[in-house]
C-alpha positions as CSV (number, residue, x, y, z in Angstrom):
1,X,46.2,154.5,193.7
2,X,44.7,151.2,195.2
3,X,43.7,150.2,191.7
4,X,47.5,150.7,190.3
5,X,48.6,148.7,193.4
6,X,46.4,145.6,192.6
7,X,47.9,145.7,189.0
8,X,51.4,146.0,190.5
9,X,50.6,142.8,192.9
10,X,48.8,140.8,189.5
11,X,52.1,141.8,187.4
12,X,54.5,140.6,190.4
13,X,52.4,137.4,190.9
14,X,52.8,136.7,186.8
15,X,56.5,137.5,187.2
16,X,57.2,135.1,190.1
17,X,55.0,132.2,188.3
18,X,56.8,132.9,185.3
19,X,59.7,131.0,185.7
20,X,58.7,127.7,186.3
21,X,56.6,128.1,183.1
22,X,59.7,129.2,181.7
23,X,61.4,126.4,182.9
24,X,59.0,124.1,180.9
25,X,59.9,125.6,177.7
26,X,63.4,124.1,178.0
27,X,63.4,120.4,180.3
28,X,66.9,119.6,181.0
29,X,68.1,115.9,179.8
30,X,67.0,114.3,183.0
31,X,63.8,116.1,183.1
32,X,63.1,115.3,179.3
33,X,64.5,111.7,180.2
34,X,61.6,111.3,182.7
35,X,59.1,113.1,180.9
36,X,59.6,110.1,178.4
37,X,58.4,107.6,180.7
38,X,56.2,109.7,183.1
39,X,53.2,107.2,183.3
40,X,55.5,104.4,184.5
41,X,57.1,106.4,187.1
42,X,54.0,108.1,188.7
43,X,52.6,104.3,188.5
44,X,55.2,102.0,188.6
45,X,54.8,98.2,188.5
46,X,57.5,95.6,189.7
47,X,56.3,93.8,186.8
48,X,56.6,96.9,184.0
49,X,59.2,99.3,185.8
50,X,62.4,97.6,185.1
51,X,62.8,98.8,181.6
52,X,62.4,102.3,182.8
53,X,64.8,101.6,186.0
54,X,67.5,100.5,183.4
55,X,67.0,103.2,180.9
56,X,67.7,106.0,184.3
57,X,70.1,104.0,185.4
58,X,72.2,103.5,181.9
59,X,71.4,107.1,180.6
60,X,75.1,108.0,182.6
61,X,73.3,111.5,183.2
62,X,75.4,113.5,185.7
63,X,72.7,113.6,188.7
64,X,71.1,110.7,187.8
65,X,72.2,108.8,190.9
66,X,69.7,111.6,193.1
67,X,67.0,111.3,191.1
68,X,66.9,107.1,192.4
69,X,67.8,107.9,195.5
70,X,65.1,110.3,195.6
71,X,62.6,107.9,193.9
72,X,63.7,104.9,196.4
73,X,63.1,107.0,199.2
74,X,60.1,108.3,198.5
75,X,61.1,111.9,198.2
76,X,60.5,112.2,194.8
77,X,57.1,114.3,193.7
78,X,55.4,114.9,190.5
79,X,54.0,118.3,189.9
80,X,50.3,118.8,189.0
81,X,50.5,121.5,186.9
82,X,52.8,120.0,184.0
83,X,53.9,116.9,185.2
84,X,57.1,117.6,186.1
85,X,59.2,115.3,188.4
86,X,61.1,117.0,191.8
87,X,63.3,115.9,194.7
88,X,60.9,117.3,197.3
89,X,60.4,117.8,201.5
90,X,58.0,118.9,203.9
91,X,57.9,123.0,204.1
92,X,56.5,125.3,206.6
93,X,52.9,125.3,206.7
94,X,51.6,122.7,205.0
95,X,53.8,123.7,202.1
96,X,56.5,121.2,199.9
97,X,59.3,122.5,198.9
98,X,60.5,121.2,195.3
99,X,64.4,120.6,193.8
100,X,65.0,120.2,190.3
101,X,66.8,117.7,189.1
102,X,68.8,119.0,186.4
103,X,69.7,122.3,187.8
104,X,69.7,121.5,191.5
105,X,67.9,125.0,191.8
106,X,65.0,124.7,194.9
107,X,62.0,126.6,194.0
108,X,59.9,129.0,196.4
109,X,57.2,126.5,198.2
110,X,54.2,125.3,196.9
111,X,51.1,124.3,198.3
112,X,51.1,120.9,199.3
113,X,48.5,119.7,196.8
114,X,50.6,121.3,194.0
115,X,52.4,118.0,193.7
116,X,52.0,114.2,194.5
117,X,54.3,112.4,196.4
118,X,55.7,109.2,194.8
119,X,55.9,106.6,197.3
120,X,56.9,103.3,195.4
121,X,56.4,99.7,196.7
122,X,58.8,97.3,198.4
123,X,59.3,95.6,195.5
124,X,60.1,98.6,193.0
125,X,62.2,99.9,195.6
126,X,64.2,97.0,195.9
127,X,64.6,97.2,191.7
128,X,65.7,101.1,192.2
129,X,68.4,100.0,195.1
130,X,69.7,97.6,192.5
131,X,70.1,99.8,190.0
132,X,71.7,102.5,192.2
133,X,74.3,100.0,193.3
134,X,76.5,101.0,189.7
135,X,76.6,104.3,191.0
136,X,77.3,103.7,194.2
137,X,80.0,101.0,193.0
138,X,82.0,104.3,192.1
139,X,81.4,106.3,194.9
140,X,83.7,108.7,196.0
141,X,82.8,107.3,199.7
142,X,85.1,104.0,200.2
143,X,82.0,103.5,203.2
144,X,79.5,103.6,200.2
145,X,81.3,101.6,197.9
146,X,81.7,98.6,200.5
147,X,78.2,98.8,201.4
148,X,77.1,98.5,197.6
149,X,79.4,95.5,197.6
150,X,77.5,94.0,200.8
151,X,74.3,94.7,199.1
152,X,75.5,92.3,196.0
153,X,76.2,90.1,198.2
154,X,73.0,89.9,200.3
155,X,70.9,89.7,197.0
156,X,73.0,89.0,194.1
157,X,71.4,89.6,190.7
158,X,72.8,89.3,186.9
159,X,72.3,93.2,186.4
160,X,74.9,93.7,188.9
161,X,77.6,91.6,187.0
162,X,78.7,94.5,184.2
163,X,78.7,97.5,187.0
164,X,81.1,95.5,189.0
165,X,83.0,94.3,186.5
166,X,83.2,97.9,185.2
167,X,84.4,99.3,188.8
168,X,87.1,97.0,189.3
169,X,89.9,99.0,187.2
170,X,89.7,102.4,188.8
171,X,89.2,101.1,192.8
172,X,91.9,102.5,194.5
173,X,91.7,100.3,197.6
174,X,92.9,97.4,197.2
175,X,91.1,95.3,200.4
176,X,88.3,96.3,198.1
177,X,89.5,95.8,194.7
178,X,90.2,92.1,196.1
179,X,86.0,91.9,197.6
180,X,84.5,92.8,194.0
181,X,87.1,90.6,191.9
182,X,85.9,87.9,194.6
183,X,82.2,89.2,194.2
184,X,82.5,89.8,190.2
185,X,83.9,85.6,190.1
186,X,80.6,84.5,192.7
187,X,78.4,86.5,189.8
188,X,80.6,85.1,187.0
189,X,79.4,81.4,188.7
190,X,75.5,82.2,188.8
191,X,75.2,84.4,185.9
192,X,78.0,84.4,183.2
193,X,77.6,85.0,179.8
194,X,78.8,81.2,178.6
195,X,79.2,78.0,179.7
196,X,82.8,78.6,178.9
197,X,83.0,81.5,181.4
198,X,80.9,79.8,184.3
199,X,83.4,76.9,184.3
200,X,86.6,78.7,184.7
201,X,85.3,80.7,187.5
202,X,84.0,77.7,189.3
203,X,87.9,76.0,188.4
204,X,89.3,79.4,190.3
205,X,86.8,78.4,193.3
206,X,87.8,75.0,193.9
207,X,89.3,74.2,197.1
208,X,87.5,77.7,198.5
209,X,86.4,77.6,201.8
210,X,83.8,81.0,202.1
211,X,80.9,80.1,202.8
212,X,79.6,82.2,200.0
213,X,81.5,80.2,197.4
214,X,79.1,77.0,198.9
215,X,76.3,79.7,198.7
216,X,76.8,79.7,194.8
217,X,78.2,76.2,193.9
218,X,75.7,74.3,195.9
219,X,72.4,75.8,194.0
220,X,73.7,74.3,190.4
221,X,74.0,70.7,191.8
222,X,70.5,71.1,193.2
223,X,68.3,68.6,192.2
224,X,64.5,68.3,191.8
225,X,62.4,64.9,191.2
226,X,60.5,64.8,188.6
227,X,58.8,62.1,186.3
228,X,58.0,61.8,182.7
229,X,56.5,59.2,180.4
230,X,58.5,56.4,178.9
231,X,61.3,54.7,179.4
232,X,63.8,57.6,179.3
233,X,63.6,60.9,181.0
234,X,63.7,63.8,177.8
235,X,66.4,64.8,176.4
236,X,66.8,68.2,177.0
237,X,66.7,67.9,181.0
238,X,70.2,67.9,183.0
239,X,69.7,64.2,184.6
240,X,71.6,63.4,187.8
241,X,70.5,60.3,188.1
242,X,67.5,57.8,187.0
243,X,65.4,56.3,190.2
244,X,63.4,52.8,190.7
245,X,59.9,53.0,192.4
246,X,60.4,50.8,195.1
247,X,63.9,51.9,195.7
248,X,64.8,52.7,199.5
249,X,65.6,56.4,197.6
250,X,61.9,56.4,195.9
251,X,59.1,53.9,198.1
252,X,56.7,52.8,195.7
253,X,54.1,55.0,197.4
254,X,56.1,58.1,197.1
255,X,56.2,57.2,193.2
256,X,52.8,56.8,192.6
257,X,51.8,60.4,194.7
258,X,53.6,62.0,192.3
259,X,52.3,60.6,189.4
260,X,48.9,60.9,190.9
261,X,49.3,64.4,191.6
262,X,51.1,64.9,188.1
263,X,48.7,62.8,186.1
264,X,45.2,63.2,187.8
265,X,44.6,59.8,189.1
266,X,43.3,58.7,192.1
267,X,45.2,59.4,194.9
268,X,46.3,56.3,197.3
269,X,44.0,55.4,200.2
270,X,45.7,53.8,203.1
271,X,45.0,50.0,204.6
272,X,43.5,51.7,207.9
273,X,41.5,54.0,205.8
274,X,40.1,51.1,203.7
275,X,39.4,49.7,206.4
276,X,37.4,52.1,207.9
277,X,35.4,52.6,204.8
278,X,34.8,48.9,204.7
279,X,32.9,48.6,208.4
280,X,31.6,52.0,207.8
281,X,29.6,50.2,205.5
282,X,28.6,46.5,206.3
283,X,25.2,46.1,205.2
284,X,23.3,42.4,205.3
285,X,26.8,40.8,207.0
286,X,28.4,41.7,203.6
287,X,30.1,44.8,201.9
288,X,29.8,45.6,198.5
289,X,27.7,42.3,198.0
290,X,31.2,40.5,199.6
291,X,30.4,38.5,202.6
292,X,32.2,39.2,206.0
293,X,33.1,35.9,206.2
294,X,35.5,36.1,202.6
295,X,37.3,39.8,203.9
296,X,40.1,38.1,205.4
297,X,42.4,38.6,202.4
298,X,43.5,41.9,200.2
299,X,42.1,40.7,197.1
300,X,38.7,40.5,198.8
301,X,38.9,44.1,200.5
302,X,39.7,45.8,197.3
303,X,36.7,43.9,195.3
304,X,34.6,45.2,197.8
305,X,36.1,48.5,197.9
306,X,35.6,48.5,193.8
307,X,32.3,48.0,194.7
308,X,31.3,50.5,197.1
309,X,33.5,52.9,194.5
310,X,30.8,52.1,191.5
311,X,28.0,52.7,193.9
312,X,29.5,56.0,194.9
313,X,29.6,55.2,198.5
314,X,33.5,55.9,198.6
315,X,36.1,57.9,197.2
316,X,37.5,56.4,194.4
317,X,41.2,54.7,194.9
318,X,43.6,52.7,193.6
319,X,44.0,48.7,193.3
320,X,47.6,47.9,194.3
321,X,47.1,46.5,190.3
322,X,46.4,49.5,189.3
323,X,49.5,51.1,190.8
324,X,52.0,48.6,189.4
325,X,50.7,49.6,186.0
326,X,51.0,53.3,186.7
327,X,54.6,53.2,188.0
328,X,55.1,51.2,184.9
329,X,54.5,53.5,182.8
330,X,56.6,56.1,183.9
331,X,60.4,56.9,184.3
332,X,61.7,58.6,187.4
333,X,65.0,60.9,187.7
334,X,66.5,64.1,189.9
335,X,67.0,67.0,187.5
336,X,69.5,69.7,187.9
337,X,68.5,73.2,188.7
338,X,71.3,74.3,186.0
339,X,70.4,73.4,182.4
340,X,73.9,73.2,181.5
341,X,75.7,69.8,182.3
342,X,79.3,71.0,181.9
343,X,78.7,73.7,184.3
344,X,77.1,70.8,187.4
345,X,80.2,68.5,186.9
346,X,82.5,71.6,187.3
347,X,80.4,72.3,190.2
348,X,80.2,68.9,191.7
349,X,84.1,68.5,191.0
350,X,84.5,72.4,192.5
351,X,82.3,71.1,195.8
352,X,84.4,67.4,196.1
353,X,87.7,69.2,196.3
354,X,85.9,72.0,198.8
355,X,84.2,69.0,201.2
356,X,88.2,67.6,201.0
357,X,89.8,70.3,202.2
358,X,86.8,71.6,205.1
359,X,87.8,67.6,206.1
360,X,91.1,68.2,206.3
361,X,90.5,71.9,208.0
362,X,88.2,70.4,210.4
363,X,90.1,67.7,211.8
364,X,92.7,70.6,212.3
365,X,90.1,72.9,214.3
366,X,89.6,69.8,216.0
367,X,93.1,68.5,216.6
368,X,93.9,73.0,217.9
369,X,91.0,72.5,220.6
370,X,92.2,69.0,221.6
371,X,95.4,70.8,222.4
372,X,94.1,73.8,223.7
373,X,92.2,71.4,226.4
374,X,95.6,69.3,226.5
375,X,97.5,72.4,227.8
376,X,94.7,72.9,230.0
377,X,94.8,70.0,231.9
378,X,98.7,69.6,231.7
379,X,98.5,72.9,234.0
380,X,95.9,71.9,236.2
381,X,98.2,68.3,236.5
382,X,101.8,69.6,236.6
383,X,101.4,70.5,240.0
384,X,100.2,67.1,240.4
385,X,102.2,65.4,239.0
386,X,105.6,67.0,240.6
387,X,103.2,65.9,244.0
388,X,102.4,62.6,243.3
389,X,105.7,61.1,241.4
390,X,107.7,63.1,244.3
391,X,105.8,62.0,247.3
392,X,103.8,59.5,246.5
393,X,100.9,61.4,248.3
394,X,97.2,61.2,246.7
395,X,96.2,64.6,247.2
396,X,92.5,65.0,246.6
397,X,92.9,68.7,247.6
398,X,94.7,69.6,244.9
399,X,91.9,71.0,243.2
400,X,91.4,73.6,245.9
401,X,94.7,75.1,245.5
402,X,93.4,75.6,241.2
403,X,90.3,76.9,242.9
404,X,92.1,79.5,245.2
405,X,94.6,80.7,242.7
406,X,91.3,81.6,240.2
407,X,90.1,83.5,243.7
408,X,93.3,85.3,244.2
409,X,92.4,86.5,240.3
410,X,89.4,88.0,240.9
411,X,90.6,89.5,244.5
412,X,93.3,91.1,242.7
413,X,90.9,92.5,239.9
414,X,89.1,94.5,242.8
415,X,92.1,96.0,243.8
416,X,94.0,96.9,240.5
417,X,90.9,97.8,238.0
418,X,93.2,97.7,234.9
419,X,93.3,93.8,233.7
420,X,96.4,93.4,232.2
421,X,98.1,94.6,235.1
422,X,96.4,92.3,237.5
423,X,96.8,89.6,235.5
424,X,100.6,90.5,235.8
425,X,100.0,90.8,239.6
426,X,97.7,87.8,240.4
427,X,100.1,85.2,238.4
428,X,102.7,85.7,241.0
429,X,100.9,86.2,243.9
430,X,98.5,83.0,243.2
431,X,102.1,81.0,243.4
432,X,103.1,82.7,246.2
433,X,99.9,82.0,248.1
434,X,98.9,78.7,247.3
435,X,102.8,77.5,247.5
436,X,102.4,78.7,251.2
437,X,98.9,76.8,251.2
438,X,100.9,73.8,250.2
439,X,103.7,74.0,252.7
440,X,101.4,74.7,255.7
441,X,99.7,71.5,254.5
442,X,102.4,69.4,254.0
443,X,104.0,70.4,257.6
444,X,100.7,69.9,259.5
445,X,99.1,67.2,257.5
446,X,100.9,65.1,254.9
447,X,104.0,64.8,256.8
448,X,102.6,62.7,259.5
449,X,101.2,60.4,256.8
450,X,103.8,59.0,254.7
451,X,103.8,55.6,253.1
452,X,99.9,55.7,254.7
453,X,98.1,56.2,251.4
454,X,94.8,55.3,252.2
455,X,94.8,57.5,255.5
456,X,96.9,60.5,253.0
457,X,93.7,60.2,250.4
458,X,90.9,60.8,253.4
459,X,92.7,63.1,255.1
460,X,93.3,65.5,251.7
461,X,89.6,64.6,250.5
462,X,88.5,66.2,254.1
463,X,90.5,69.0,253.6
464,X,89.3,69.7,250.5
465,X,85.6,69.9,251.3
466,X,86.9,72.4,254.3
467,X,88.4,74.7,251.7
468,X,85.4,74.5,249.3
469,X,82.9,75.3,252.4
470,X,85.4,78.4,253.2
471,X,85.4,79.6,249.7
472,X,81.5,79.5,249.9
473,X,82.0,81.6,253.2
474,X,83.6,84.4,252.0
475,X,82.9,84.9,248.2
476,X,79.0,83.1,248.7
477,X,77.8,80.3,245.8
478,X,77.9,83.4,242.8
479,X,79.8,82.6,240.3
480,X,82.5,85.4,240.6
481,X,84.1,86.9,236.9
482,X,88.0,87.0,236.2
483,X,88.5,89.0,233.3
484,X,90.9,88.4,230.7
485,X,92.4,91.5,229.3
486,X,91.6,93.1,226.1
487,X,94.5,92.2,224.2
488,X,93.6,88.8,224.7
489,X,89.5,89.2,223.5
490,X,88.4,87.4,220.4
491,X,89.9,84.9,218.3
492,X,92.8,84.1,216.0
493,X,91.2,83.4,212.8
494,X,93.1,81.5,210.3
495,X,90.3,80.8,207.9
496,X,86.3,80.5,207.6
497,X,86.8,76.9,209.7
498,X,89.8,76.9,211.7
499,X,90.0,79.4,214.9
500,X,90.9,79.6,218.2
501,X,90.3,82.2,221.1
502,X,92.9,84.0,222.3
503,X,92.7,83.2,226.0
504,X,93.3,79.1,224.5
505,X,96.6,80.7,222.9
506,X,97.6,82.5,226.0
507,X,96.8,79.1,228.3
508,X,98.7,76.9,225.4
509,X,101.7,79.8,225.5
510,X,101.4,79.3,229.7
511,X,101.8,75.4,229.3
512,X,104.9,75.8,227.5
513,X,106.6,78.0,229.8
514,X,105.6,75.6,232.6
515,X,107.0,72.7,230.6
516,X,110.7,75.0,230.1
517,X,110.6,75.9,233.9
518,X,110.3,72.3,234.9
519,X,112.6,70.8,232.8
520,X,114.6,73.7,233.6
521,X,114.3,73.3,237.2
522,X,114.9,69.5,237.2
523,X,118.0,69.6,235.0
524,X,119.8,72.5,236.0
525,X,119.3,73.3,239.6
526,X,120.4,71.9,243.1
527,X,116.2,71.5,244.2
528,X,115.8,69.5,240.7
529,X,118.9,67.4,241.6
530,X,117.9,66.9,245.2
531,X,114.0,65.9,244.1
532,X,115.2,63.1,241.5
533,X,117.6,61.7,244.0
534,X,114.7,61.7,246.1
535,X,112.5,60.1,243.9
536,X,115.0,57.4,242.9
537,X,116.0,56.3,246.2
538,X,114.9,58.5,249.2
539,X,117.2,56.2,251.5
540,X,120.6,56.7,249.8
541,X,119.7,60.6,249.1
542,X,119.7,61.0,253.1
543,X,122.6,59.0,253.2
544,X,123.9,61.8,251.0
545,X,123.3,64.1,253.0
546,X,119.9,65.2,251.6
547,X,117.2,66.2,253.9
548,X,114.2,64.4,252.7
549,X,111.5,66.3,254.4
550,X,112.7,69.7,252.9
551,X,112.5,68.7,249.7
552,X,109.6,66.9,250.2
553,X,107.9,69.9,251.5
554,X,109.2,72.5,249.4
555,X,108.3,69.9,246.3
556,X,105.0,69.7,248.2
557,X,104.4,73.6,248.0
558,X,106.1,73.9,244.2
559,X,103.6,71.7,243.0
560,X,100.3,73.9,245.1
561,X,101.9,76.8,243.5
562,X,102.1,75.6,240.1
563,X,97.8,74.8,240.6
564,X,97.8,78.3,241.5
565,X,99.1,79.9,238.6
566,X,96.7,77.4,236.6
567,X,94.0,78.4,238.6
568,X,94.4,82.3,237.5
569,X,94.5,80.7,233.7
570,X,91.4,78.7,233.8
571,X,89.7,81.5,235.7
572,X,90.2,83.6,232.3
573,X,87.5,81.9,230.6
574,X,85.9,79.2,233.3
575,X,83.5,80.0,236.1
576,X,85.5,80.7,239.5
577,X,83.3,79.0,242.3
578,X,84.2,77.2,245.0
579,X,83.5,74.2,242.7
580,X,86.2,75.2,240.1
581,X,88.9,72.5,241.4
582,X,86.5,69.7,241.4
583,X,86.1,70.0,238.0
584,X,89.8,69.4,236.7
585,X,90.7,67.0,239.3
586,X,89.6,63.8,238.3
587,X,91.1,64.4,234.8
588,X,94.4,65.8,236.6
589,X,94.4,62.6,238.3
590,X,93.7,60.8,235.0
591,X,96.6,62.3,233.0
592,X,99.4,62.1,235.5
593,X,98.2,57.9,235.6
594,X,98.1,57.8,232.0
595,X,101.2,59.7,231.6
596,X,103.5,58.0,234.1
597,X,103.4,59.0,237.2
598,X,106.7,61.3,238.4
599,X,107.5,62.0,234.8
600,X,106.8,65.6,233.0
601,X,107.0,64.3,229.4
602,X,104.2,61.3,230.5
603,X,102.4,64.2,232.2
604,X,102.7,66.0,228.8
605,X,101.5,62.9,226.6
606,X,99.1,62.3,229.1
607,X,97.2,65.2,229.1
608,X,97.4,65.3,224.7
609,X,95.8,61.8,225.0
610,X,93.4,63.0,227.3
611,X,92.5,66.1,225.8
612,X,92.3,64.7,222.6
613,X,90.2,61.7,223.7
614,X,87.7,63.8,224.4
615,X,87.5,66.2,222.3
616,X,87.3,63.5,219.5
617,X,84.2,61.8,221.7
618,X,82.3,65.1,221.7
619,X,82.7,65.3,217.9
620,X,81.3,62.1,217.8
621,X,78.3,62.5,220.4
622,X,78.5,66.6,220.5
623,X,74.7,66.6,222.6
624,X,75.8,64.5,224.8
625,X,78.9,65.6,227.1
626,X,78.6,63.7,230.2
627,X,78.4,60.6,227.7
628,X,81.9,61.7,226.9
629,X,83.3,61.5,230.1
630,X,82.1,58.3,230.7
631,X,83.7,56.7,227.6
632,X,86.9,58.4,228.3
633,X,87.1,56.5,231.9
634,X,86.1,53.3,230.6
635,X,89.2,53.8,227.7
636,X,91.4,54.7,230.2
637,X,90.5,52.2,232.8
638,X,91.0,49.9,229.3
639,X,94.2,51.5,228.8
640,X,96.0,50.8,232.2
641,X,94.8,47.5,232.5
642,X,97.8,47.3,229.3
643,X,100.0,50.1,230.6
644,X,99.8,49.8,234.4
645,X,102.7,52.4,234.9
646,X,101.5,54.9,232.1
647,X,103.5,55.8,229.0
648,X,106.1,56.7,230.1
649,X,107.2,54.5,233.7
650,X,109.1,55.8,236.0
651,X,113.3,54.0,236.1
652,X,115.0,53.4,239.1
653,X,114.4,52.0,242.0
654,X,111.0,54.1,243.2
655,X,109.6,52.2,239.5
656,X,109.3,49.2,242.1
657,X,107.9,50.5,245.0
């Protein structure tokens, strides 16, 4: 019985190992595909494998695709027995467990030394991922497909221009579709079949600001210096241009290194060198057999250097005669990257109209964040402005009210969590408590200081030191954050160079409705009509019946409120310390002088000239910020000394006073 047992175990053994034998009577078409070039696989060179990577890749075998995926991430073994090639893993007990390719079948494991693991070098995995990007080009997975198409980009290669080309019809995406006819023109640039070809997708490039169309126009206008003998560089090379030794864009010395280094000869030694070789060397109060006494001119040095050269004492180096006749005997030029020559003029005219239009497209960025700082400053100055062309009062404190309205923001944001309701909240409430600021101040300060403007300006620059120490009192020196609201994160794009963030928009939006209210309120209601009659002639307004002090202090507490409801917009994307007002101040001051004081449209031009000004001067001197500011106050002092009253002066009567 035992014995009939041990044959039935032998026969079930045979049985179980017998279809994997079987199995190698009949490979499938990927397996006999491998089989073909199983040496290069199981030792694959980056320098040998690509054949074999292309034949896998173009044999349009259905499973194909796993068998590089397998092979690039080192899951792929090779089984001892016969050589056969699995997708494999770790099994249980020191056991792999192997998948064939063709049938997808997984096999009972093996003993872990039944098959080698293929494990592939960088550099032959980077060949597989190329390859697999054709299949992955067609990927059911819109998420594989795109990353395929970020792969081309990151490492473009001429093998990937007929896949992508072949993918284009049957996308069904059409924000994709548009990134590989993009990607497949790029390719089309670097890699195209003609000249013909090259140059028409370069034409369709022109004028394109991504910076991946620079990425592939700027290598074919690349230029390398070389030399070659004669008087002409050879014909076959794509010249950009010829260059003179001696040239400031080839020094003489430059020239002859690279012949040296080209041709062999002695490379240059320099004057403090040759001199040091000379007194390293003075024997007998002469060198070389040349007498100390006859060194004082270069003709001299070098027949003494000659010398010491022919006895070996030196390293040999050139006469300066000697150079002039190796420079002479040479032609020097910059030689394209790109062999073709119609292809680098397309390429330089493709680049030309590209540099024109990132010109034109940055003087616009520039020009948007000159009047994103405009409408900045025309907030912080508004308040000003209605202040200062109203009363007449210098209020040096009217950066504290900016300072408490940003506070008033961030109190708010403790209380009501979600942002674009405090926001909502904090707008108002920062008017309603810095306009009561303003009135408290008016009553108990500036009243009892009219037509005193020295006494007006020390008294507000006091109180504005008060308010500053306060702030530091109750919220400490930490910067404190006022959150902008979701909605209003990021930037608007309009293309690869022109953007702005959204909090600028929201500030520029802000300005507007300021500038509407105020015109508004001057025009159209009995305060507006009552504050110009003021303005013009506070006198004959009394006589009218007009109480001056109301509308001076309720013009007083207008203009605080208005900082306040700046002070929550600058707080969006400024620090809020007690130090925020003193940073908008002086240029507050600055625009409402330049603008015309007691006028909203010189406020407005004021603060565009202003903002502009400087944003221009930081384009010019962009490390350099506080250099800026300086320039700016020297043009403007410059400018009033030719516009005392502004651009716009105020009419009437108050124009004289």
């Amino acid at each position: 019985m035992m014995f009939k047992a041990l044959q039935a175990l032998a026969l079930l053994c045979a049985l179980t190992s017998a279809a994997p034998l079987a199995a190698q009577e009949a490979p499938g078409p990927i397996q006999a595909l491998l089989q073909e070039h199983a040496a290069d696989i199981a030792k694959p060179s980056r320098r040998t494998i690509q054949p074999v990577i292309d034949a896998l890749a173009a044999s349009e075998l259905d499973g194909m695709q796993q068998v590089l995926q397998s092979w690039e991430a080192r899951s792929m073994y090779q089984r001892e027995a016969d050589g056969w090639f699995f997708a494999g893993k770790p099994g249980p007990d020191r056991t792999v467990i192997l998948t064939d390719f063709d049938s997808g079948e997984e096999l009972p494991p093996a003993a872990s030394d039944a098959a080698s693991n293929l494990k592939p070098n960088s550099g032959v995995r980077g060949l597989i991922a190329s390859a697999l990007v054709r299949f992955q080009l067609l990927d059911d997975n819109a998420a594989r497909r795109q990353d395929a198409l970020t792969a081309i980009a990151r490492t473009p290669d001429r093998a990937h221009l007929e896949p992508l080309a072949a993918s284009i019809d049957d996308e069904p995406d059409p924000e994709l579709k548009a990134q590989k006819q993009r990607l497949l023109t790029l390719l089309t640039i670097s890699y195209g079949a003609s000249d013909e070809a090259r140059i028409a997708a370069i034409e369709s490039m022109a004028g394109d600001l991504g910076v991946d169309t620079r990425a592939t126009l700027n290598p074919l206008v690349a230029t390398t210096l070389k030399l070659a003998p004669g008087d002409t560089p050879p014909a076959s090379a794509n010249v950009a241009r010829t260059l003179r030794a001696g040239s400031e864009a080839l020094p003489r010395e430059a020239a002859y290194d690279l012949i040296a280094a080209e041709a062999g000869l002695p490379a240059r030694i320099s004057p403090a060198d040759r001199r040091a070789a000379l007194q390293a060397n003075v024997s007998g109060g002469a060198v070389g057999g040349v007498p100390l006494s006859e060194l004082n001119t270069v003709a001299a040095r070098e027949r003494a250097y000659e010398a010491l050269e022919a006895a070996g004492a030196v390293a040999p180096a050139p006469t300066e005669q000697e150079i002039d006749a190796a420079l002479a005997g040479y032609t020097f030029y910059e030689d394209y990257a790109e062999p073709s020559a119609p292809v680098t003029e397309a390429a330089r005219d493709a680049l030309r109209a590209i540099d024109s239009k990132v010109g034109l497209n940055t003087t616009l960025d520039l020009g948007l964040d000159a009047l994103s700082l405009a409408s900045i400053y025309f907030l912080a100055a508004i308040g000003l402005a209605i202040t200062f062309g109203v009363m007449g009062v210098i209020n040096m404190a009217h950066g504290e009210f900016i300072m408490m309205g940003a506070y008033t923001g961030y109190v708010v944001q403790q209380v009501i969590p979600n942002h674009t309701v405090s926001i909502l909240v904090a707008i108002p409430l920062a008017f309603a408590v810095t306009f009561a600021a303003g009135v408290a101040m008016e009553r108990l300060v500036i009243r009892w200081l009219y037509n005193r403007p020295l006494e007006t300006l020390l008294a507000t620059f006091g109180i504005s030191i008060a308010l500053q120490q306060l702030a530091k009192n109750i919220f400490g020196t930490q910067a404190r954050p006022l959150t902008a609201p979701s909605w209003l994160d990021g930037q608007w794009q309009i293309n690869e160079i022109v953007a702005i963030s959204n909090i600028r928009v929201a500030i520029f939006v802000l300005a507007l409705v300021f500038l509407c209210f105020f015109l508004f309120l001057m025009k159209k209601t009995r305060l507006g009509l009552e504050t110009r009659a003021v303005t013009q002639n506070p006198r004959m307004a009394a006589s009218m019946g007009i109480n001056p002090g109301r509308v001076n202090m309720l013009t007083f507490g207008l203009g605080s409120g208005i900082a306040g409801i700046a002070g929550v917009a600058i707080g969006l994307y400024a620090k809020v310390t007690s130090e925020l007002g003193s940073d908008y101040i002086v240029q507050s001051f600055m625009t409402v002088v330049v603008g015309g004081v007691g006028n909203i449209w010189g406020t407005l031009l004021g603060a565009t000239m202003i903002g502009s000004l400087q944003k221009g001067i930081e384009w010019l001197n962009p490390s350099n910020t506080l250099a800026a500011q300086t320039y700016m106050i020297i043009f403007i002092i410059i400018f009033i000394q030719f516009r005392p009253r502004g651009i716009i002066a105020l009419k009437g009567r108050a124009a004289g006073d």
